[in-house]
Backbone atoms as SQL, in Angstrom:
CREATE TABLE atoms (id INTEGER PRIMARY KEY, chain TEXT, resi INTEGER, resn TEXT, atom TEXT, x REAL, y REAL, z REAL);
INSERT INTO atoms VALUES
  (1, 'A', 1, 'UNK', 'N', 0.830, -1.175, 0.000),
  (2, 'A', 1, 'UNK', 'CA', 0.000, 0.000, 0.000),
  (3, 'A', 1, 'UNK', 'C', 0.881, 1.246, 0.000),
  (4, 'A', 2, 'UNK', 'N', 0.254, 2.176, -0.861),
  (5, 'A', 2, 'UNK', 'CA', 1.011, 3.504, -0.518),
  (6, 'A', 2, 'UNK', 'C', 0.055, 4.748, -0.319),
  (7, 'A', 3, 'UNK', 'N', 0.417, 5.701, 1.016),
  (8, 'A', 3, 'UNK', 'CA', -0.228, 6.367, 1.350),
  (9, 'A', 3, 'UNK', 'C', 0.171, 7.970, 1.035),
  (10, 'A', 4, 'UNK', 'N', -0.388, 8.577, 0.052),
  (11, 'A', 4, 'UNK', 'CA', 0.219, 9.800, -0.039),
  (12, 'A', 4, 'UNK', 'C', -0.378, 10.629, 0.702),
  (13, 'A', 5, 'UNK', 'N', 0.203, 12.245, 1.171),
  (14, 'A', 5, 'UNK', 'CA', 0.087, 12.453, 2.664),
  (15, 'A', 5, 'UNK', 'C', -0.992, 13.489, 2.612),
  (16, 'A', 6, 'UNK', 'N', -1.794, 13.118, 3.685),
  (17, 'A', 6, 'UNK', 'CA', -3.359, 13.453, 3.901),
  (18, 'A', 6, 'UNK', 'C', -4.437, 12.420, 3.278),
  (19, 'A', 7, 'UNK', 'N', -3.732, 11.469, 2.215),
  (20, 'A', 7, 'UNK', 'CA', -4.986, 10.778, 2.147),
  (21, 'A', 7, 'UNK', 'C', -6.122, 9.655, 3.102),
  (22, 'A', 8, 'UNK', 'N', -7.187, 9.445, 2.844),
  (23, 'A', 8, 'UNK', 'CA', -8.066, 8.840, 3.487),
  (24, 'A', 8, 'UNK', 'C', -7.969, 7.206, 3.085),
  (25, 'A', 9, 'UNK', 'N', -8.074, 7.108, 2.188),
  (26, 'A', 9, 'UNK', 'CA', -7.594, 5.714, 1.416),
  (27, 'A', 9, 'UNK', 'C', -5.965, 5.625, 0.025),
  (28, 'A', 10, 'UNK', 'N', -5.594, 4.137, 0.792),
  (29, 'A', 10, 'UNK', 'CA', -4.224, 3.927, 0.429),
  (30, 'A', 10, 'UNK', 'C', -4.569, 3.339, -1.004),
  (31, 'A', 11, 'UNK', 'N', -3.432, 2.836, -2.175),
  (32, 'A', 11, 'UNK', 'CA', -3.371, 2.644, -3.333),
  (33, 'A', 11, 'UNK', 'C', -2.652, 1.520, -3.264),
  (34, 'A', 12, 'UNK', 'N', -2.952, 0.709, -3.989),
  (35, 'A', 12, 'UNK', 'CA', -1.833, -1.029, -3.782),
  (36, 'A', 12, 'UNK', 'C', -1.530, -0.740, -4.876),
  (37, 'A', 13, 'UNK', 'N', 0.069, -0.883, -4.353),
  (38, 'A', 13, 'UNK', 'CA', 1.299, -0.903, -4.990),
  (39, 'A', 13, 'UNK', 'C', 1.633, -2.080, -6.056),
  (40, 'A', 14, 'UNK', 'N', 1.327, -3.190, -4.843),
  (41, 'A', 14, 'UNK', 'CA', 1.716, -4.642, -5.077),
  (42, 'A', 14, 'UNK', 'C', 0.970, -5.638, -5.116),
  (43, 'A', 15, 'UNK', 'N', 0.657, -6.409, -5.384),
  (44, 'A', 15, 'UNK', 'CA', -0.026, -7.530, -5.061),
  (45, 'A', 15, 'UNK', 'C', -1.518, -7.104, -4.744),
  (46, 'A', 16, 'UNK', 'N', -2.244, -7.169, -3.855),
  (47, 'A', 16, 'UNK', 'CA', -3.828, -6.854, -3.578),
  (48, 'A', 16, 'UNK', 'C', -4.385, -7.890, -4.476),
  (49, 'A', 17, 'UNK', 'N', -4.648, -9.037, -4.952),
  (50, 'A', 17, 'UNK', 'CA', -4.751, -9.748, -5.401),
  (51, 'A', 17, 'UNK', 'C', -4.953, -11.184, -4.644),
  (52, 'A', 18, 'UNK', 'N', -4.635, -11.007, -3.212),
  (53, 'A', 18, 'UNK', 'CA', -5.277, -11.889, -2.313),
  (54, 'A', 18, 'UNK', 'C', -4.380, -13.285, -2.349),
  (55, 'A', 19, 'UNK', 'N', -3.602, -14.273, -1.498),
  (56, 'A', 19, 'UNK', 'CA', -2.461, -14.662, -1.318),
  (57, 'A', 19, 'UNK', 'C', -2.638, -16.117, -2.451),
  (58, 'A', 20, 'UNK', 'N', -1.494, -15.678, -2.718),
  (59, 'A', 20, 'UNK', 'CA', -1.163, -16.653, -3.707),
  (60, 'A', 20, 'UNK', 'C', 0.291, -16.784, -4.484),
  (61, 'A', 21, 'UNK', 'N', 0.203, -17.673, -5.799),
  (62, 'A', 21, 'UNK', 'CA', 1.923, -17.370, -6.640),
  (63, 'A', 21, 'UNK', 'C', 1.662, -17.083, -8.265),
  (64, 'A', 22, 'UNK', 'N', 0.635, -16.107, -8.363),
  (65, 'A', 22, 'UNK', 'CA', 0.738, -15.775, -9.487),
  (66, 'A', 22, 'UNK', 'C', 0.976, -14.311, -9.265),
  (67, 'A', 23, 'UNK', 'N', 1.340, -13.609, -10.804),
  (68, 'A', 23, 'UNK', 'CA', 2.293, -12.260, -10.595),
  (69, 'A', 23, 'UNK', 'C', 1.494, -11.140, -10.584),
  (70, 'A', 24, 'UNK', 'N', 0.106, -11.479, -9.473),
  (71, 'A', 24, 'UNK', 'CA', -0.377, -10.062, -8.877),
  (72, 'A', 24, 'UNK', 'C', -0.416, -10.605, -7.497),
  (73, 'A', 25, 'UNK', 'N', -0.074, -11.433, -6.889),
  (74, 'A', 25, 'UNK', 'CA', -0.397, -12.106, -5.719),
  (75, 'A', 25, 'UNK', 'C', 1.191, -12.020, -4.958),
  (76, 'A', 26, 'UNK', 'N', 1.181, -12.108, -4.009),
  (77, 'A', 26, 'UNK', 'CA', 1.859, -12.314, -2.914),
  (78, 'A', 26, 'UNK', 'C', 1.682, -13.600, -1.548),
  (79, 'A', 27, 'UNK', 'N', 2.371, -14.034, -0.933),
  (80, 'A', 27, 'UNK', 'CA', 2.016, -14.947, 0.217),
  (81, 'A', 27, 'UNK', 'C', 3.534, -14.863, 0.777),
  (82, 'A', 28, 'UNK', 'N', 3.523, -14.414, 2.016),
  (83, 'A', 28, 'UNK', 'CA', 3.733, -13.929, 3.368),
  (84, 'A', 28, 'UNK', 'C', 4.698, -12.845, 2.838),
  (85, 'A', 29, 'UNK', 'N', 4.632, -11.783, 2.355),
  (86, 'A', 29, 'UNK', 'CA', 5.968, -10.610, 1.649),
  (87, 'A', 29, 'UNK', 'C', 6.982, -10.893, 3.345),
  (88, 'A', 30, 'UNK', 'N', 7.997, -10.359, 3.249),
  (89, 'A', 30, 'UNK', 'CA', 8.835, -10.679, 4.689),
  (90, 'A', 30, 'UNK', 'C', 9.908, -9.329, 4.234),
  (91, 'A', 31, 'UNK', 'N', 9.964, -8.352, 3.172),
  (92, 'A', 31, 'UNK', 'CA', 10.847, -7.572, 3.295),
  (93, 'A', 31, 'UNK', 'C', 10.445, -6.547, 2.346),
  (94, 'A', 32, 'UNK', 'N', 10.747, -5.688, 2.067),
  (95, 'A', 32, 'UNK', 'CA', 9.503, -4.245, 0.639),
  (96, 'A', 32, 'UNK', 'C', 11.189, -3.427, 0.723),
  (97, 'A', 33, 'UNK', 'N', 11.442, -2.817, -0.477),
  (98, 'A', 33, 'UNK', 'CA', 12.702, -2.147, -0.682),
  (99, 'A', 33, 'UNK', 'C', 11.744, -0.990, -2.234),
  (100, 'A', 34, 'UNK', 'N', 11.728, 0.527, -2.047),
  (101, 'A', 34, 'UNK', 'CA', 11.231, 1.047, -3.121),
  (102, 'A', 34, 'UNK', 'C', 12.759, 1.832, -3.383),
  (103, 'A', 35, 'UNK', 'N', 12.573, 1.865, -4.781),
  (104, 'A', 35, 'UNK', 'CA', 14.327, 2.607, -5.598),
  (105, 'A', 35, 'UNK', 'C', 13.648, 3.972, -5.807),
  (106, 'A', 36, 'UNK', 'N', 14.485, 4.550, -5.909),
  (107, 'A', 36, 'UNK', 'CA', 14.121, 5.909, -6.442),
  (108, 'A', 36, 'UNK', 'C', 13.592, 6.001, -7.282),
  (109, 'A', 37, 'UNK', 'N', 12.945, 5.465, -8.326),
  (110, 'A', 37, 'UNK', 'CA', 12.101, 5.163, -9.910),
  (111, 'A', 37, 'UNK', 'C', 11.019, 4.909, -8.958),
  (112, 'A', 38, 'UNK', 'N', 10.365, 4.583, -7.876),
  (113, 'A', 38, 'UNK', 'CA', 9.388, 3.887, -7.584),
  (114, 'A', 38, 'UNK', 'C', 9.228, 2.673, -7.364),
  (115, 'A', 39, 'UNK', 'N', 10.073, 1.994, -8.548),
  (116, 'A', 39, 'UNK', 'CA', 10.097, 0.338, -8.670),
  (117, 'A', 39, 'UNK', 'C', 9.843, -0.614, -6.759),
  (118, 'A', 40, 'UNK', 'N', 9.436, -1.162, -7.061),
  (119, 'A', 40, 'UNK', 'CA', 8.908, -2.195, -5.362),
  (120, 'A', 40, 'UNK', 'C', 9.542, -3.708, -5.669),
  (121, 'A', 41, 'UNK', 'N', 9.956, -3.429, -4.685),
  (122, 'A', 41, 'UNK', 'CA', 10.945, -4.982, -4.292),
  (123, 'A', 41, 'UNK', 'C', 10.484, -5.751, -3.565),
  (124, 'A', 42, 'UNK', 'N', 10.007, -6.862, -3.470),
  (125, 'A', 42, 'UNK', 'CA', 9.630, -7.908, -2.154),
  (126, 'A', 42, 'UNK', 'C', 10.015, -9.219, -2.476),
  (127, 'A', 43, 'UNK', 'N', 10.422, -9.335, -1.220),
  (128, 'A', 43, 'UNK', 'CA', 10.709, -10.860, -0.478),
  (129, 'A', 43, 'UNK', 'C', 9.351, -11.422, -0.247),
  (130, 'A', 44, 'UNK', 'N', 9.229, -12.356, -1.237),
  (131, 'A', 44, 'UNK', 'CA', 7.876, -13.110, -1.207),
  (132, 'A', 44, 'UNK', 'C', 8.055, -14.637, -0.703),
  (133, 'A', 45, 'UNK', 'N', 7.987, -14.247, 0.931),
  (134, 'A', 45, 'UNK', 'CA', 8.485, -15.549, 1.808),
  (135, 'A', 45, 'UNK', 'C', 8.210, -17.219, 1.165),
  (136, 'A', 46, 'UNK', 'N', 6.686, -16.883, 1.034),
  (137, 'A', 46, 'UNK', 'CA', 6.109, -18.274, 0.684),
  (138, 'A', 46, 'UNK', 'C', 6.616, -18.708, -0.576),
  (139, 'A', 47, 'UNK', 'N', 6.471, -17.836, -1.214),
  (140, 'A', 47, 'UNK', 'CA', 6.269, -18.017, -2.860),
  (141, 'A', 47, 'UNK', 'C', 8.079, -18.776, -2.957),
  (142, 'A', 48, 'UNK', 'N', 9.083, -18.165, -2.349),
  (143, 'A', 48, 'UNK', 'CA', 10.430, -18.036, -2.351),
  (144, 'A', 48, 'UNK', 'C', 10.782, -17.446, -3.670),
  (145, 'A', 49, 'UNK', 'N', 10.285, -16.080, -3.482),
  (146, 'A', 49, 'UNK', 'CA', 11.018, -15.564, -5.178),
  (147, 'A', 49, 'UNK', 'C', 11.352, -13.814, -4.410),
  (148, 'A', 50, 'UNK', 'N', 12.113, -13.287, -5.147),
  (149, 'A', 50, 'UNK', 'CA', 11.886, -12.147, -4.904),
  (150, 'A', 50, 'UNK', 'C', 11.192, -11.065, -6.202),
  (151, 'A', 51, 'UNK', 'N', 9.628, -10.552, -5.983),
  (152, 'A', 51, 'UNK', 'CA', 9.669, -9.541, -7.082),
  (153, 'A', 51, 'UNK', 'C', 9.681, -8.237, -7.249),
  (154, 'A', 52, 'UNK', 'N', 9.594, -7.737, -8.740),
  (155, 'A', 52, 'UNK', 'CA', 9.404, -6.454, -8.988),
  (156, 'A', 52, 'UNK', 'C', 8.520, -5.692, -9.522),
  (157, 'A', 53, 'UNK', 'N', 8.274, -4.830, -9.310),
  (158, 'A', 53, 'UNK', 'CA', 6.913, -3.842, -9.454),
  (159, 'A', 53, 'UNK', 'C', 7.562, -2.523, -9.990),
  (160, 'A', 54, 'UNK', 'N', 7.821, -2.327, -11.467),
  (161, 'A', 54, 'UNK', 'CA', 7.701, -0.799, -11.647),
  (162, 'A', 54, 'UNK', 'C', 6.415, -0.110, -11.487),
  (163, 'A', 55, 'UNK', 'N', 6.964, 1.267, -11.078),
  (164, 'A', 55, 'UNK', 'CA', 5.907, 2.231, -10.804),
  (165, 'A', 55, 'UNK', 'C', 4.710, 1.940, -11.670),
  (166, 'A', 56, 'UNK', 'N', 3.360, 2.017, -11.605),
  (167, 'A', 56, 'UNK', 'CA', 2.193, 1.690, -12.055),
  (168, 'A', 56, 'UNK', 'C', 2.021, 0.378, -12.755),
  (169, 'A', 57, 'UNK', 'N', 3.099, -0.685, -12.812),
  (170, 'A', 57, 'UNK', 'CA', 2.556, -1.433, -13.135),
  (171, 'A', 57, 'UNK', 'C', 1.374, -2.107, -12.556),
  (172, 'A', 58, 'UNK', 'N', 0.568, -3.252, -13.289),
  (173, 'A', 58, 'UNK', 'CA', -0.384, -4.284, -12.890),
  (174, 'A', 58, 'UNK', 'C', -0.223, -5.551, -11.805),
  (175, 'A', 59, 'UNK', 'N', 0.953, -5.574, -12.845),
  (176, 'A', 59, 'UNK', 'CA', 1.061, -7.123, -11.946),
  (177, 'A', 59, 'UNK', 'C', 3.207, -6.694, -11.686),
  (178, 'A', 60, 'UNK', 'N', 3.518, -8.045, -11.262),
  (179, 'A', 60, 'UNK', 'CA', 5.063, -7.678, -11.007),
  (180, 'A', 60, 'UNK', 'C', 5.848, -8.776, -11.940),
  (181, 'A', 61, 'UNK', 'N', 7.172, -9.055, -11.643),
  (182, 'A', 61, 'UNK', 'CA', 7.554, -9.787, -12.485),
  (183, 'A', 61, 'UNK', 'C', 8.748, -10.692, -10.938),
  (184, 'A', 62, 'UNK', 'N', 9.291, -11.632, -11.209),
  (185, 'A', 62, 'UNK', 'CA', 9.981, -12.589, -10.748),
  (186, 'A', 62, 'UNK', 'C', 11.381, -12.349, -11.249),
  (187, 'A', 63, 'UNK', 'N', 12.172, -11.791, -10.481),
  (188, 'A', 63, 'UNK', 'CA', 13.595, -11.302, -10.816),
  (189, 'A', 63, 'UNK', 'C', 14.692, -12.347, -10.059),
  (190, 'A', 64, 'UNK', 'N', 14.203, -13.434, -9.174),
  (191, 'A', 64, 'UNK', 'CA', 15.158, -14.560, -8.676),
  (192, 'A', 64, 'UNK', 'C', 14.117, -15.103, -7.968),
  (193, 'A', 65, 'UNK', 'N', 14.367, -16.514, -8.011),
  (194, 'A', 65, 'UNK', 'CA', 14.113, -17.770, -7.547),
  (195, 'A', 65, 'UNK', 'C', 12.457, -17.472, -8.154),
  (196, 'A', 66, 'UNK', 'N', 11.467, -18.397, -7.335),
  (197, 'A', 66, 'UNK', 'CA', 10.093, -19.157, -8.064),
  (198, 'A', 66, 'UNK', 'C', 10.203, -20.363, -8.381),
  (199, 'A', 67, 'UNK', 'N', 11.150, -21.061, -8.213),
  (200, 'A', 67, 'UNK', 'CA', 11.326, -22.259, -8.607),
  (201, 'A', 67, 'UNK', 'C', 11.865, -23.092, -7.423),
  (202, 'A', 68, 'UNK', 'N', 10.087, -22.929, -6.482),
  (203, 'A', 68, 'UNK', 'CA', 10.445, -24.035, -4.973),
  (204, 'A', 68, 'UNK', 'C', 11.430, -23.513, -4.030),
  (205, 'A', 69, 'UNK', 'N', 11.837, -23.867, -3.180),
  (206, 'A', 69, 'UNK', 'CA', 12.381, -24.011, -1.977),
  (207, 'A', 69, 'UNK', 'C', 13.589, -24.539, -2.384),
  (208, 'A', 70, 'UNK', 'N', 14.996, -24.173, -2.507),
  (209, 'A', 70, 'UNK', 'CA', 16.209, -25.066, -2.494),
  (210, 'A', 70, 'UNK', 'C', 17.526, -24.214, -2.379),
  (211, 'A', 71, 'UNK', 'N', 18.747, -25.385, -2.979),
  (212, 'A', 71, 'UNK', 'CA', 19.518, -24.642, -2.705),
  (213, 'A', 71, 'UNK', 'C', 20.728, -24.394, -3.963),
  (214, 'A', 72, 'UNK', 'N', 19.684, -24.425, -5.145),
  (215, 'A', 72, 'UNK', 'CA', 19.899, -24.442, -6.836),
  (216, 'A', 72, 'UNK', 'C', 20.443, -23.248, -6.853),
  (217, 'A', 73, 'UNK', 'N', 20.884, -23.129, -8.009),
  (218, 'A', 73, 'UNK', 'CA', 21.038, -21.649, -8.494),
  (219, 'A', 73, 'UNK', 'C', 20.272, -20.758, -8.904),
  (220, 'A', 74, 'UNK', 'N', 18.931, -21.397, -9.135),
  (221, 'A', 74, 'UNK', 'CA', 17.459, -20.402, -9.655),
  (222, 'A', 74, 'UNK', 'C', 16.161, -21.073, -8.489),
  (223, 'A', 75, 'UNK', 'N', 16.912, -21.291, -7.195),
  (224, 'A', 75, 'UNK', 'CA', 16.301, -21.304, -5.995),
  (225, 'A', 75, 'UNK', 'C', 16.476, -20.006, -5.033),
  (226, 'A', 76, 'UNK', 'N', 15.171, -19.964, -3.898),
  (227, 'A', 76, 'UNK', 'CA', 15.618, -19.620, -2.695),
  (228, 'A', 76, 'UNK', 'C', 15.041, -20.409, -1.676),
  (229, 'A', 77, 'UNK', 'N', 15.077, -19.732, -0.582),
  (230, 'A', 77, 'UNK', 'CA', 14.612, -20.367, 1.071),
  (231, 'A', 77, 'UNK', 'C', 14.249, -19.469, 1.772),
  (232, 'A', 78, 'UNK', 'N', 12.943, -19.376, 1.773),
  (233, 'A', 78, 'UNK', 'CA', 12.415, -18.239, 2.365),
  (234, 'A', 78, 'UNK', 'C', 13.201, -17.157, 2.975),
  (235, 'A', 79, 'UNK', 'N', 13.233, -16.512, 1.319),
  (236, 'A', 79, 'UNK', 'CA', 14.146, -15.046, 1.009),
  (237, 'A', 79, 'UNK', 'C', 13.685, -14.079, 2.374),
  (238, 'A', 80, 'UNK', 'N', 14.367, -13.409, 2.851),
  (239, 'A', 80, 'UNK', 'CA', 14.141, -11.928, 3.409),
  (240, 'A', 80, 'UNK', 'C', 15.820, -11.090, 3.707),
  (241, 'A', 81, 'UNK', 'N', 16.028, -10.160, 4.329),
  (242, 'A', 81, 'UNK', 'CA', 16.719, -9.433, 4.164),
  (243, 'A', 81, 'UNK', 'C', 17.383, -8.839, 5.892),
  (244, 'A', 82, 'UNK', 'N', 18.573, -8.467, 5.484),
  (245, 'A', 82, 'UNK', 'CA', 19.169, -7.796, 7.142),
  (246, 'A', 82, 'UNK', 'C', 17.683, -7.201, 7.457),
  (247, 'A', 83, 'UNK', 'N', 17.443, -7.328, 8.860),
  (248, 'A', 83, 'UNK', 'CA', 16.074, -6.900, 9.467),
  (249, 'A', 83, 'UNK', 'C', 14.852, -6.867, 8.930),
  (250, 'A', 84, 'UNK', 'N', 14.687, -7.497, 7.912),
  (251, 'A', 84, 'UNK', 'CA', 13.365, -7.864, 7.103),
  (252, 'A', 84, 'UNK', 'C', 13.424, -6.813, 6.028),
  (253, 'A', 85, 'UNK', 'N', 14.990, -6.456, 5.675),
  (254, 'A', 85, 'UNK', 'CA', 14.646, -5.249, 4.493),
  (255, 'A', 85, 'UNK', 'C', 15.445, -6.162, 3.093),
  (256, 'A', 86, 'UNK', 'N', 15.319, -5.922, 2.081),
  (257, 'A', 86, 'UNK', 'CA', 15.803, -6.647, 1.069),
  (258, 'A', 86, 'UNK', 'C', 17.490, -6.385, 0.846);
């Protein structure tokens, strides 16, 4: 969600799409990193992928792992970050 300041209702950024592993969905995020472009970063615990969200996009895209739980080279393990930041 993003709240610009004074508003009454927030705007989903990411996901809002209700938990799941397709690329508007999320299940358990564990870390959010925004770049100066806007772009949105998350550690998508369950899913084990980490994705990306440019500014207004729809949906996000899968920039590492999605492919299960391991310890492959196009794996992760329930990704998150120093203090839950990416």
């Amino acid at each position: 969600m993003k709240w610009m300041e004074g508003a009454k209702q927030g705007i989903v950024v990411a996901g809002g799409q209700g938990q799941g592993n397709d690329l508007t969905q999320l299940s358990y995020p564990r870390g959010v990193v925004v770049d100066q472009l806007g772009t949105v970063y998350v550690a998508d615990g369950w899913n084990d992928r980490i994705m990306r969200w440019p500014k207004g996009a729809t949906q996000g895209s899968v920039i590492v792992g999605g492919n299960g739980s391991g310890e492959q080279l196009n794996q992760l393990n329930w990704p998150f970050g120093k203090e839950g930041i990416l």
